[in-house]
N, C-alpha and C positions, 0 to 999 in steps of 0.2 A: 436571795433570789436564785444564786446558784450552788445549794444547797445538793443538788443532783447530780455534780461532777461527781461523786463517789461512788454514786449507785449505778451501776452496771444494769438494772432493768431501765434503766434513763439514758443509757446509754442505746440500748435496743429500738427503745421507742424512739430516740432522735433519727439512728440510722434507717430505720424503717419510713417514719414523716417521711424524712428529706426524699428518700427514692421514691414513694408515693407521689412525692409534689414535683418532681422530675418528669415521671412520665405523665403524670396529666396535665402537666405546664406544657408537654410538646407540641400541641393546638396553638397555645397563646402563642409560642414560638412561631410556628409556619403563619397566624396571619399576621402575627408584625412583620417578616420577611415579605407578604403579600404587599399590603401597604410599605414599606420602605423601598421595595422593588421598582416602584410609582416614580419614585426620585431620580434625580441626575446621579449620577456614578460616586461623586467626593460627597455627598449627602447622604450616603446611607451607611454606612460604618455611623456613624454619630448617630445617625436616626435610632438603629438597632441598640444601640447600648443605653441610650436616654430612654426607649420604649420600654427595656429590660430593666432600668432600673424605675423607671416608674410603675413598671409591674412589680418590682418589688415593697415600693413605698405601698402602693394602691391595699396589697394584702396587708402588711402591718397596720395600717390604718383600720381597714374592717375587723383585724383578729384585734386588735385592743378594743375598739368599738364594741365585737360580740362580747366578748370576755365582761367588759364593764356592765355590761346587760346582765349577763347569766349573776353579778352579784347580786343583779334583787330578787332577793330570795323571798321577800315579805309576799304573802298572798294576794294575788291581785283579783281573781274572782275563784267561784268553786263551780265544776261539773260534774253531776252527777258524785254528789261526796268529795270529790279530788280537788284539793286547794290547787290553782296556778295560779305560776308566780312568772316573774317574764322570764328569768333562766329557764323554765319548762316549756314557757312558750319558743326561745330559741332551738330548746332542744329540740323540741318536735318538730316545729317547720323547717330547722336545719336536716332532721332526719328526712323529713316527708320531702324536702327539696333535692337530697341525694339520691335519695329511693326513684326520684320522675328522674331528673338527670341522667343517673345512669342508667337506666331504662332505657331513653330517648337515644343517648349515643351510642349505645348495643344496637339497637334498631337500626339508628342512620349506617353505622358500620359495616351490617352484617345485611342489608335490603334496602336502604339507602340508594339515593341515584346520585350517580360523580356528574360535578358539574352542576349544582343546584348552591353556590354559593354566590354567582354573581358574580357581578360587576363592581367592583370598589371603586367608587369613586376619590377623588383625593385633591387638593390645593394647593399642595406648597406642602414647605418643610413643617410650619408650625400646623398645617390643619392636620397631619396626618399624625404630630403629635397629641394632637386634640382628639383624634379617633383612637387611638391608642389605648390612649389615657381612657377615655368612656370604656371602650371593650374590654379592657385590666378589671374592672369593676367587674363584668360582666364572670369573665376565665374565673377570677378570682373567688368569686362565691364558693363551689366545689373546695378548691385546695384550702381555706379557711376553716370553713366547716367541718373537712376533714380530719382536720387539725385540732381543732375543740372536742371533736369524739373521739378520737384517738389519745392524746394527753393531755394529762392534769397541770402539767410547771407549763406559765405562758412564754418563761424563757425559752424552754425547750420549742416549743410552737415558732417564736421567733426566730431562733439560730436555724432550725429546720427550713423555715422560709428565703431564708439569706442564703444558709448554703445552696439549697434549690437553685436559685435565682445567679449565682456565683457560677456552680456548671454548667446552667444552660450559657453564660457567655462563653464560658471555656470550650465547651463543646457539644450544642447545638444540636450541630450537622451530625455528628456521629449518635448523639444519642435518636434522634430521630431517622436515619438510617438504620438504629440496629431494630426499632420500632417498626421501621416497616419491613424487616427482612422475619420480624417475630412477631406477628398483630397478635399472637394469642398471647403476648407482655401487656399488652393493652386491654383485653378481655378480661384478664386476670386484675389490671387497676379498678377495672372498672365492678367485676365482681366484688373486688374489697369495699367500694364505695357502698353498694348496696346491704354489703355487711355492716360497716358503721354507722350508714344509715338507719338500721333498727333500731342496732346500739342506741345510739340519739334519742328514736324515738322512745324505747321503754324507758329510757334513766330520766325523760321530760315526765312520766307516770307514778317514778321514784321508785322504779325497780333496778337497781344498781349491775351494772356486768364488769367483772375486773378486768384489766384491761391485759393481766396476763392470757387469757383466755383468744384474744385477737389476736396477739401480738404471735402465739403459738399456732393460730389456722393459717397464719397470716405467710409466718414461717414455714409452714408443712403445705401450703400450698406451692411458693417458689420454687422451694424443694424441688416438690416433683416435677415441674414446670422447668425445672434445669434439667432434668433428667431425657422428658421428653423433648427438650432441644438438642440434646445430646443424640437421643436415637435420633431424631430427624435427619441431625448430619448427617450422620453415618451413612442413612436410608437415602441420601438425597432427597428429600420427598419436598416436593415445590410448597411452601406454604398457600394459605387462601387469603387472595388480597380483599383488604377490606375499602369500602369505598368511603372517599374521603376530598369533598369538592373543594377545600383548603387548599390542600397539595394539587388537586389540577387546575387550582389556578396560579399557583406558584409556579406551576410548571411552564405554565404560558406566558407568563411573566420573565421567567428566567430564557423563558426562548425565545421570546420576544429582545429582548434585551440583548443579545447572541447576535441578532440580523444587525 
């Protein structure tokens, strides 16, 4: 199973997951901080780390789930010539669910209106671990999926997830801080996603793409996307915020909390 320690491209593609599944976990993060915010003051430490580790179960649970799927391979109907099998069917609807996804949060981000998340309502300790828990489900489809198009070893898929879920307790706040001082970190996840999106969907048609190929735009995109952070410093140049009704309700929350 872990047959991959030695291999140095296994090693790329874990470091690559796991920061993929870091910044797109940053949502799951701010609405658990939303709902935990809801609590008395010595209840939410505890809230947040049971939320984060139920996020972490929630994904393991669906990436075995998919995984176990994509082995029936046996033909389940034919379109149009094309045998599908339910591994093709996952692929595809995993691809065509990244492809709307990140579509969707391009859009809310970049023409979106702040402030259209609502009202959380909330009960107590256990119901808002009961919210949690259902919205983990929700976060979690994305970085799962991800993760099935991106690598082959499900081990690697797993440790990805665990470390993910590992730094956002460590640190959260700063990862999501340096996210909003750089939104085009977040364009750029989300560009990736619609990139593995295809991915998904041709290899569900059994047109194969090797995954050194990603793993290299993937890298030559950062690249440059450090570079132009670098200019920006220098230039001072104010980034463009993106609009984001999670964080202004966290923010209400947290100032709320302050009086």
């Amino acid at each position: 199973m872990f047959e991959w320690v030695a291999n140095p491209e296994a090693w790329i593609a874990l470091v690559t997951l796991a920061a993929l599944e870091i910044v797109l976990g940053i949502d799951n993060i701010i609405f658990i901080s939303i709902l935990v915010g809801r609590l008395p003051e010595k209840q939410r430490e505890p809230a947040r780390y049971i939320g984060l580790t139920l996020a972490m179960v929630t994904r393991l649970l669906l990436l075995f789930s998919i995984v176990w799927v994509m082995g029936l391979v046996e033909p389940w109907f034919t379109v149009l010539g094309q045998e599908i099998s339910g591994r093709d069917l996952i692929l595809i609807g995993g691809g065509l669910f990244l492809l709307a996804k990140a579509t969707h949060e391009i859009h809310n981000s970049l023409e979106g209106v702040d402030g259209g998340g609502g009202e959380v309502a909330t009960a107590g300790f256990g119901m808002v671990l009961v919210q949690i828990a259902i919205l983990d489900i929700v976060f979690s489809l994305d970085s799962v999926i991800t993760a099935v198009g991106l690598v082959d070893e499900i081990s690697i898929m797993a440790v990805a997830i665990v470390l993910a879920v590992i730094v956002m307790l460590v640190a959260a706040k700063s990862i999501g801080d340096f996210v909003d001082r750089h939104p085009t970190v977040k364009m750029l996840a989300l560009s990736f996603l619609i990139m593995v999106g295809l991915t998904l969907i041709v290899e569900g048609f059994d047109v194969h793409v090797p995954k050194g190929y990603i793993y290299f735009a993937m890298a030559f995109s950062v690249a440059v996307e450090m570079l132009n952070l670098r200019l920006r410093k220098r230039q001072q140049a104010r980034p463009v915020a993106l609009h984001s009704p999670y964080r202004e309700e966290s923010a209400k929350i947290a100032e709320g909390n302050s009086d």
